[in-house]
C-alpha positions as CSV (number, residue, x, y, z in Angstrom):
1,X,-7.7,35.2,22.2
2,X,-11.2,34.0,23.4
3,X,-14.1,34.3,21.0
4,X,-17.2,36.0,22.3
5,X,-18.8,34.0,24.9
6,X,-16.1,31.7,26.0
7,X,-13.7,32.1,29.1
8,X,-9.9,31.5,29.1
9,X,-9.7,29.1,32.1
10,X,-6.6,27.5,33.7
11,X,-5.3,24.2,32.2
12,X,-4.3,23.0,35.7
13,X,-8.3,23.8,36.7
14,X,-9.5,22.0,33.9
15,X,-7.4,18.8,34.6
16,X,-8.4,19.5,38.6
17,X,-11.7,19.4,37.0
18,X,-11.3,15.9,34.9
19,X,-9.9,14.4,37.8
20,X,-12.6,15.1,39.8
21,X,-15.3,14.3,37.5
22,X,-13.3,10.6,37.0
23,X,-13.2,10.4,40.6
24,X,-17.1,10.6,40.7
25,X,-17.6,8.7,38.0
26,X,-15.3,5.8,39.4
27,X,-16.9,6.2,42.8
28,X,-20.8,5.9,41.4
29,X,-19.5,2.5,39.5
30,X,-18.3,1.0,42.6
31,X,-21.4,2.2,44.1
32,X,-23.8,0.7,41.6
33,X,-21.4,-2.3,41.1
34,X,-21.9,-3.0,44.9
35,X,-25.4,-2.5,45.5
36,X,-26.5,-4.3,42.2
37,X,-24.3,-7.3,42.8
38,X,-24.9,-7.9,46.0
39,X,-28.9,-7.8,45.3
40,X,-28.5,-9.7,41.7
41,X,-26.3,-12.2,41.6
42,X,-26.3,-15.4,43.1
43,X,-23.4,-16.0,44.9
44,X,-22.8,-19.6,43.7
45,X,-21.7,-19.9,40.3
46,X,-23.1,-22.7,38.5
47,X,-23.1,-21.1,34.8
48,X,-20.5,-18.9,33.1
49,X,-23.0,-16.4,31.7
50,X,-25.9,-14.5,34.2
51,X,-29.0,-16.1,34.3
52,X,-31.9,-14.4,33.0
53,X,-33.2,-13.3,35.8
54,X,-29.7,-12.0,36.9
55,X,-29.8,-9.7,34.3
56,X,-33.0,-8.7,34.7
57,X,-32.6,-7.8,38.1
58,X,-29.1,-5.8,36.9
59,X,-30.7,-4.1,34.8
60,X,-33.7,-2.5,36.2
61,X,-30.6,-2.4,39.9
62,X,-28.9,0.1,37.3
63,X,-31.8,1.9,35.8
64,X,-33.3,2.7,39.9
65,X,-29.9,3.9,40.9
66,X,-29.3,6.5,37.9
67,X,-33.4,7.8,38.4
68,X,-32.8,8.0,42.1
69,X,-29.4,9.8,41.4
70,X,-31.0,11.9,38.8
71,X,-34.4,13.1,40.8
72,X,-32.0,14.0,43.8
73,X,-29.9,16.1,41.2
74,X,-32.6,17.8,40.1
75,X,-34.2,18.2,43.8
76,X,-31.0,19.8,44.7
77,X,-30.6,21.7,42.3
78,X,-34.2,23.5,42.3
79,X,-33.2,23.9,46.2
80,X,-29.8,25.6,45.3
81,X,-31.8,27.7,43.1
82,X,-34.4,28.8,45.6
83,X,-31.5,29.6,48.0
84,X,-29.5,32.0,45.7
């Protein structure tokens, strides 16, 4: 029995769920992994480990994409809002 304030939901809509959350978090890797290594990374490799400036540029590659992602979220979000 559910305790004040929570629902019963569906195991088979919580694993739909899961699934679809690992999806988007899969797809947003390969995204980022993508973009970031095709703007970073030199594409002849001379050393084993990234070069300062490789992971430098990473770095901040990785930190632009999840503000972008995040200000759009939010944007969104306030729109949805507005719309209801």
């Amino acid at each position: 029995m559910p305790g004040m304030g929570q629902m019963q939901t569906d195991p088979n809509a919580q694993l739909a769920a899961a699934e679809q959350e690992m999806e988007m978090v899969t797809d947003m890797f390969a995204r980022i992994n993508d973009l970031c290594y095709k703007k970073c990374l030199i594409q002849r490799y001379n050393d084993e480990e990234l070069t300062k400036a490789e992971s430098v540029c990473a770095d901040r590659c990785v930190a632009k994409f999840f503000q972008i992602n995040r200000e759009v979220s939010d944007k969104l979000a306030k729109y949805s809002q507005a719309n209801q």
